[in-house]
N, C-alpha and C positions, 0 to 999 in steps of 0.2 A: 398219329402223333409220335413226334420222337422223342423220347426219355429225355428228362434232361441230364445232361453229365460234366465233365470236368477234359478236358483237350489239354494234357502236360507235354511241353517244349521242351524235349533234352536240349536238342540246339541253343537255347534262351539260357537255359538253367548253366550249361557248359560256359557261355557268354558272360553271364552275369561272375561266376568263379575266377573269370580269366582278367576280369577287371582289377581284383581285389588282389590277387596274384601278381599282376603288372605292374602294381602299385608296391609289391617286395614285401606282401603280407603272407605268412600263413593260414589258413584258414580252418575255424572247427566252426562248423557247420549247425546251429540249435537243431538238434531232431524234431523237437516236441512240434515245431511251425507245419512241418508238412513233411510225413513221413515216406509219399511217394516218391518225393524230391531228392529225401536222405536216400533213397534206395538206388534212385539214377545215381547218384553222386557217387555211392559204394563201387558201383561199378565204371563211371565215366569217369572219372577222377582220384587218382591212384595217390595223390599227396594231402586228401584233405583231411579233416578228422573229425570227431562227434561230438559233441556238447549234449550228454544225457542227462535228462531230470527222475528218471522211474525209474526200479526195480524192474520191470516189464518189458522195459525197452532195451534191455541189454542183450537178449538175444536176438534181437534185429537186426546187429551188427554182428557182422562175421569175424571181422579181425579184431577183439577185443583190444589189443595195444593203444589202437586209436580213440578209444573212449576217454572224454573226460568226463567222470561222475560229480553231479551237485548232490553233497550230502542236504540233507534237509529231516535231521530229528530221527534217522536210525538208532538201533541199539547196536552197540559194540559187535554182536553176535551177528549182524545182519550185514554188518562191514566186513565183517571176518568172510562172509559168503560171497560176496562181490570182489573181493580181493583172489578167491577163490577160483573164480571164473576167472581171471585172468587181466580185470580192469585194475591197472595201475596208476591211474589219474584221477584226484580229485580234487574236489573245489568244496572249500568251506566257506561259511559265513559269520560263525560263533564260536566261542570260547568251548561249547559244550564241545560240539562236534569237533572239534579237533580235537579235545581230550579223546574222544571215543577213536577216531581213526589212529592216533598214535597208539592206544594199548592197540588195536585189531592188529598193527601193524606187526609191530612188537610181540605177538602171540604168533601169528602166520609168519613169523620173519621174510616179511616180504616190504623190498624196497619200492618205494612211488614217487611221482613225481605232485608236486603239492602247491596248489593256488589258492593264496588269502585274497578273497572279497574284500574289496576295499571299498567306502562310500564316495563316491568322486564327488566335486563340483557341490565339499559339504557344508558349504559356507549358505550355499542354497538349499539344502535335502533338510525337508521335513516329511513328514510320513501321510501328513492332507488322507487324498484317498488311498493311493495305495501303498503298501507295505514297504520300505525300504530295505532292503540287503546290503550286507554287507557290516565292516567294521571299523571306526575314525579311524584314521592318519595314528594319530599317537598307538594306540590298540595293536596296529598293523606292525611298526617300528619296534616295536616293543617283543611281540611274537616271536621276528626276523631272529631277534637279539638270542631268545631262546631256545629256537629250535635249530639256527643256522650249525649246528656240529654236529645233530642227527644222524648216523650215519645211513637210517633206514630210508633219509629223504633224499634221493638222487637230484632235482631239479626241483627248483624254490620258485615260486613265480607269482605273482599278481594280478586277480583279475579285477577289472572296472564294471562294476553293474551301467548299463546305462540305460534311460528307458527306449521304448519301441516311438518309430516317427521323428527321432532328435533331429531339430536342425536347428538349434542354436549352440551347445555346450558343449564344442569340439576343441578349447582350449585346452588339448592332453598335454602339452608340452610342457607348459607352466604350471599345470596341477602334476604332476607327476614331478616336477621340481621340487612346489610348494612341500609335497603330502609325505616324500621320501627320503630320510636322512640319505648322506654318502655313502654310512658302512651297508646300511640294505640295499641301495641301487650295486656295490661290491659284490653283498651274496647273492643275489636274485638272478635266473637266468632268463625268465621271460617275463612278459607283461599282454595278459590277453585285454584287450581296450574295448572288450563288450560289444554287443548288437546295436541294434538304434539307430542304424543307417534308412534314408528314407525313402520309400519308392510313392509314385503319383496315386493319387483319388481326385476323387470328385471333391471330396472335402478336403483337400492338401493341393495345392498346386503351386509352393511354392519353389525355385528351381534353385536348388541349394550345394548340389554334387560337384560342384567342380569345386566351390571353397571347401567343402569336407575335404573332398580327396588332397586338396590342397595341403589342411590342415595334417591329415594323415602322414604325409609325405614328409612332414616339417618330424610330427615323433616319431619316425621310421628310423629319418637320419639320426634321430638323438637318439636315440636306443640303441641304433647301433655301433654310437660311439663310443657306449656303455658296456657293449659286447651285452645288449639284452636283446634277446629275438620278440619279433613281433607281431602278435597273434590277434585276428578279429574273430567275432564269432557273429556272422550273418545268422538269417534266419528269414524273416521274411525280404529286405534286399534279394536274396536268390530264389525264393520260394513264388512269392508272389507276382511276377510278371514271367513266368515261366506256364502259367494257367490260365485258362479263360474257362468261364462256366457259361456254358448252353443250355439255353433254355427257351420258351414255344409259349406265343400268348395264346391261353385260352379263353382270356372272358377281356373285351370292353365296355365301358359303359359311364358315361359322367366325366371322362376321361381318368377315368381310373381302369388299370391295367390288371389285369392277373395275371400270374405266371405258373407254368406245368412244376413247380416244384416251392418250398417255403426255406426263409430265413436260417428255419430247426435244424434243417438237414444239409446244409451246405454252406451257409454264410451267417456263422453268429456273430462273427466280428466286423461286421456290418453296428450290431448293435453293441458290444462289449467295446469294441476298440472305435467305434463311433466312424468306421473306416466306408464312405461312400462310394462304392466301386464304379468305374467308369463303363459306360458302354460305344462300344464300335459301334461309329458311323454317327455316333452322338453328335447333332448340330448347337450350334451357338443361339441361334434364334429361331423360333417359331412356337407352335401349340405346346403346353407343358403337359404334359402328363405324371402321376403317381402310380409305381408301382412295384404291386404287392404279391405278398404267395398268398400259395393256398391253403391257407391255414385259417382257422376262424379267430387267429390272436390279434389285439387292436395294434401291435407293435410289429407284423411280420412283413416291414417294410423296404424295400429294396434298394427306392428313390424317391423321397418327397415329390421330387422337381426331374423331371428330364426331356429333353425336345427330341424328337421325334419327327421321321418324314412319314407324315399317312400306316402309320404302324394299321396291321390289319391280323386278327387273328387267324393261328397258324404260323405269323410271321417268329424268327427268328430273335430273342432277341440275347445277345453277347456282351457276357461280363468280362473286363480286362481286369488286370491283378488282382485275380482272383486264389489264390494261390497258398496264401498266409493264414493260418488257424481257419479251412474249412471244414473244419471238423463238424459231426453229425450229435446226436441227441436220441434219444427212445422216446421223445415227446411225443404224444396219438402215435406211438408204434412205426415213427418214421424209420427208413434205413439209409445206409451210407450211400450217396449217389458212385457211381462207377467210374474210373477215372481213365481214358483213353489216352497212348502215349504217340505222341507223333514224331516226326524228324528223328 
């Protein structure tokens, strides 16, 4: 029986970059989605840059210039350390943390380049399940007002929280009107317009990419008539159709499926992000089958529903966009599956 494992596409991953690039965007790359990917990308791709969320993560990247750091509740001291190392990029959300990175900065005399979180499309954002980032329009404006003469701040910029899977709230062009007075679109030299770009599932199949990019295209131009550059931050878009996960039926019965590896250890956002991955060679009609890992949990579910020609154990069976948050667990003492690079 063959392990199950993970097949990573430089060629896919290189593909998916070139799109976004074509389109006249910069690109920082979310590490935290899939850090084998940030590693091709280190090395394939010479102009992209990093979007870090951890202390941890920062030495995973070699050329520290290109990190942009999310502060998220450090102490001053702890800023002062990262600045240290040589990351001069950060991204705030609060009042608090930017108080604390101004003194860090202020103590290390060290100049950064600095992006306020701003709440997009906040006429809508309420906090429901998850957590919102970021801070109102007026909050944002107001900031600009007082720290634009800094001189420790080299580059002023704006970033958009947006969520993962968006395929409706790409009116950037009008909320970036709405949300910006004139003298801050003045000071500000770029606008990072967040992740949220969407790629296919089983549970998504809606085909939304040519009006995004459309949309894109429309604040590319207005940005640049601003003299502000224009920064997205993929994460799964690149991550996720660059993987396919391999894996080997071991058990049928009832038409229910087992699989040589579980949910735990390679696909939690199957459950977390509700994300139903596709499988090769999937038909449209015939016997349904459900299928599960090997795990004894009532939840360690694959696919409620998938068709199947004559699947037979031993057979093969191949996850597509697999890619995005497969991150592992120490659940029953699982380990991280291994991840094979091809092309």
């Amino acid at each position: 029986m063959t392990s199950a494992h993970f097949l990573l596409s430089k060629k896919i991953a290189i593909a998916q970059v070139k799109l976004l690039e074509d389109l006249g965007l910069k690109i920082s790359y979310s590490y935290k989605t899939n850090h084998e990917v940030g590693n091709i990308l280190q090395k394939e791709c010479p102009n992209i840059k990093f979007s870090l969320h951890a202390f941890e993560e920062i030495e995973m990247i070699k050329n520290k210039s290109k990190i942009s750091f999310f502060t998220q509740a450090e102490s001053t001291k702890e800023l002062e350390d990262i600045t240290k190392k040589g990351v001069a990029n950060f991204v705030i959300d609060n009042e608090i943390d930017l108080k604390r990175i101004l003194k860090a900065i202020k103590k290390t005399k060290t100049k950064i380049n600095l992006s306020l979180r701003m709440k997009f499309q906040e006429h809508r954002v309420g906090t429901g399940k998850y957590f919102v980032y970021g801070m109102g329009s007026h909050k944002i404006n107001e900031i600009i007002l007082q720290i634009k003469n800094n001189n420790l701040i080299n580059k002023l910029g704006i970033h958009l929280h947006r969520k993962s899977q968006n395929t409706s709230e790409w009116e950037m062009t009008e909320e970036i009107k709405d949300s910006l007075t004139k003298e801050s679109l003045k000071r500000i030299n770029f606008i990072n317009l967040g992740g949220g770009l969407p790629v296919k599932y089983r549970s998504y199949t809606s085909e939304t990419q040519t009006y995004i990019f459309k949309k894109l295209k429309n604040v590319i131009n207005f940005l640049k008539e601003q003299k502000i550059e224009a920064i997205i931050e993929p994460g799964r878009f690149i991550a996720a159709p660059a993987i396919k996960l391999v894996t080997e039926i071991t058990q049928i019965y009832n038409k229910n499926m087992v699989l040589n590896t579980t949910i735990y250890n390679c696909a939690l956002d199957t459950i977390l992000g509700q994300h139903k991955m596709l499988i090769e060679n999937e038909l449209e009609s015939g016997e349904n089958y459900l299928i599960k890992g090997n795990s004894p949990t009532r939840d360690d579910i694959f696919r409620y529903t998938a068709k199947l020609k004559n699947p037979k154990v031993g057979d093969k069976i191949i996850f597509l966009n697999a890619g995005a948050y497969n991150y592992t667990t120490d659940f029953f003492g699982y380990k991280k599956l291994k991840t094979i690079i091809v092309d």
